[in-house]
Structures are given as C-alpha cells and as structure tokens.
N, C-alpha and C positions, 0 to 999 in steps of 0.2 A: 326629506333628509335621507341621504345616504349611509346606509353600513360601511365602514370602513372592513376591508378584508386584510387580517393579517396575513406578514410572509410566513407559511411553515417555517419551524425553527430547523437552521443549516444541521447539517447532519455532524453527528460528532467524527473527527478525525481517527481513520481504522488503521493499522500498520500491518500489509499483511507481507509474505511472500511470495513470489511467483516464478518459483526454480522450470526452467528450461530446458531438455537436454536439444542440442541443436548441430547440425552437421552442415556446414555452408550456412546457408542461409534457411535452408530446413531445419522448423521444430519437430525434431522426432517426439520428444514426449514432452506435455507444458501441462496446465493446469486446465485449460478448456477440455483436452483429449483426458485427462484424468475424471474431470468432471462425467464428460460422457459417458466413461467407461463404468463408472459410480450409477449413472441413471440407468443403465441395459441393465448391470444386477439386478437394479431394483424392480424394474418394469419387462425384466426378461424380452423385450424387444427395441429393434433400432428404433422404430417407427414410433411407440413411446416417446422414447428416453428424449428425441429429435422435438416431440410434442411437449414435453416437461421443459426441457429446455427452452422455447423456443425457437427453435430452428428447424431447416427446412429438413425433412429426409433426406433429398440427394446430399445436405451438404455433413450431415453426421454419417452419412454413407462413406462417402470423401476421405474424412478422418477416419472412421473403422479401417477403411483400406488405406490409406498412410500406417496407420500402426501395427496394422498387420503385417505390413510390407518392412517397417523399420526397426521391429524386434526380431531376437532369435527365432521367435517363433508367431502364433497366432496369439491376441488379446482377446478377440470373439470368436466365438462358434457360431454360426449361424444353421439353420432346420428350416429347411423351403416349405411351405403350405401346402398344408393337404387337409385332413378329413379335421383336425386338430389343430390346424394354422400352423402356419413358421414361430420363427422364437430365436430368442440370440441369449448365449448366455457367456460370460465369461471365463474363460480357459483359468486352470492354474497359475499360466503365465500369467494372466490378467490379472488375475485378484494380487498374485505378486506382486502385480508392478504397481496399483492402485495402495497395496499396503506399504511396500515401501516409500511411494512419492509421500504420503500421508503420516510417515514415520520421521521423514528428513527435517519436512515441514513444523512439526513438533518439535521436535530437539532441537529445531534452529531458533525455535520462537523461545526457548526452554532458555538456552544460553543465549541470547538475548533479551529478554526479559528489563533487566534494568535499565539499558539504552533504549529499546522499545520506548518505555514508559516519557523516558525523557523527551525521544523523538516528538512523540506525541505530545506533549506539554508544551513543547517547544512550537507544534502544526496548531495550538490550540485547542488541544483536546482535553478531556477530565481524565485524563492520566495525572498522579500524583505532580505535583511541582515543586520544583524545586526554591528554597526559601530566596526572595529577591534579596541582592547584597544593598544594604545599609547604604546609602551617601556619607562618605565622612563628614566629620563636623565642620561646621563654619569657622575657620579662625576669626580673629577676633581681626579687626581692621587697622595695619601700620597706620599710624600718621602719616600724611602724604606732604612729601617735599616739593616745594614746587619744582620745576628743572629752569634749565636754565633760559631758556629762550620765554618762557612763563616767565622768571624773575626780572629779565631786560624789557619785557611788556610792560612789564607794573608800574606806577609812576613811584621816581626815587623821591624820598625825601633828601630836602636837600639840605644841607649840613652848614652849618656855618664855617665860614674861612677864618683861620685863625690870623 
C-alpha cells in the first residue's frame, strides 16, 4: 500500500506594489535594484549581497553600475582589496533613495489598505470578506394560463347545438 502525498496548501494571495522609475524602456530604479541596494548595507559588499540574493556578481555588478550611472549621483561606494579586502557601502544618496522607495511603498499600502483587502478577498485570499448579498425571495408561483396555441392543442369539448 501506497502513501498518498498531499499537495502543499496553495500559498495565500499577497498584494504588493512594485513602483518603477523608468526612462524609455530603461528601469532606472525598481524594486530588484532597491532590494540590492538593501543587501550591500547589510553585507557591506557586492559579492555578498549578489550571494544573498542569489545572483550572479557580474549581474549585481550590472545593476550597481546602472544606478550609479542613472542617479544624480553615486548609490555605492565601492574600496578595492587590499590588506583588509574591498567593501561597498552605500552613499547618502543611497540610503536616500532605499528610504524613500520604501516610504512611497508604505503610504501607498497605507491609503490603500481597504481596497487591498477586498482585492485580495476577491484573488482568494484571507483578507476580510465582504458579506455575500442574499438571493431575493422566491415569489410565490402565478397560475399559469395556458396560451394560445396550447389551448387550440387541447381537445374541445364539444358543446351541444341548440
């Protein structure tokens, strides 16, 4: 006899947002590049943050230099290797830009909040629900007349001739 294996229970329904700034067809700042910039804080290097995430180093390389290139200023600092190793840390701009994206993000959820909720009740989710509307009542059934093609079907009774 066989174990039956259940399916993992589907995952609940998440609403999130994912603001863009974009120039052509270029994302200058999204939420992956925000992410990143969030893991070098933490792991004070690319190489890290690339390993946290995972991804490759040349390609959070990539993105470092995109954002560098597409702010007013630098996001990372970078410290080449020596006695003490390299290290990347984030500029003021950066943490700027990381606290702002992460402020919009907020307030957007903030005054969304009750549609949020619905959306999600709506995808499925254990977000509150809204109460189902009621079926109205049953009337009660007319008498049904026959029509007319119905009453020329019927056999007539037939009448006496006076």
């Amino acid at each position: 006899m066989t174990a039956r294996r259940r399916a993992p229970p589907a995952a609940a329904p998440v609403a999130r947002f994912r603001l863009r700034v974009t120039a052509g067809e270029a994302i200058r700042v999204g939420p992956g590049k925000v992410a990143l910039l969030e893991a070098i804080r933490d792991t004070r290097s690319i190489t890290a943050a690339a390993k946290a995430m995972g991804m490759s180093y040349r390609r959070a390389w990539i993105l470092v230099d995109e954002l560098n290139r597409a702010l007013a200023g630098p996001a990372v600092a970078t410290a080449t290797g020596g006695e003490h190793g390299g290290g990347s840390t984030l500029t003021a701009l950066g943490r700027e830009l990381v606290d702002v994206y992460r402020r919009i993000e907020a307030t957007a959820t903030r005054a969304c909040a009750k549609d949020l909720a619905r959306l999600l009740a709506l995808a499925g989710g254990n977000a509150t629900r809204a109460p189902r509307r009621e079926a109205p009542p049953a009337r009660a059934a007319a008498p049904r007349r026959p029509s007319p093609s119905a009453a020329s079907a019927s056999p007539r009774r037939s009448r006496p001739k006076p």
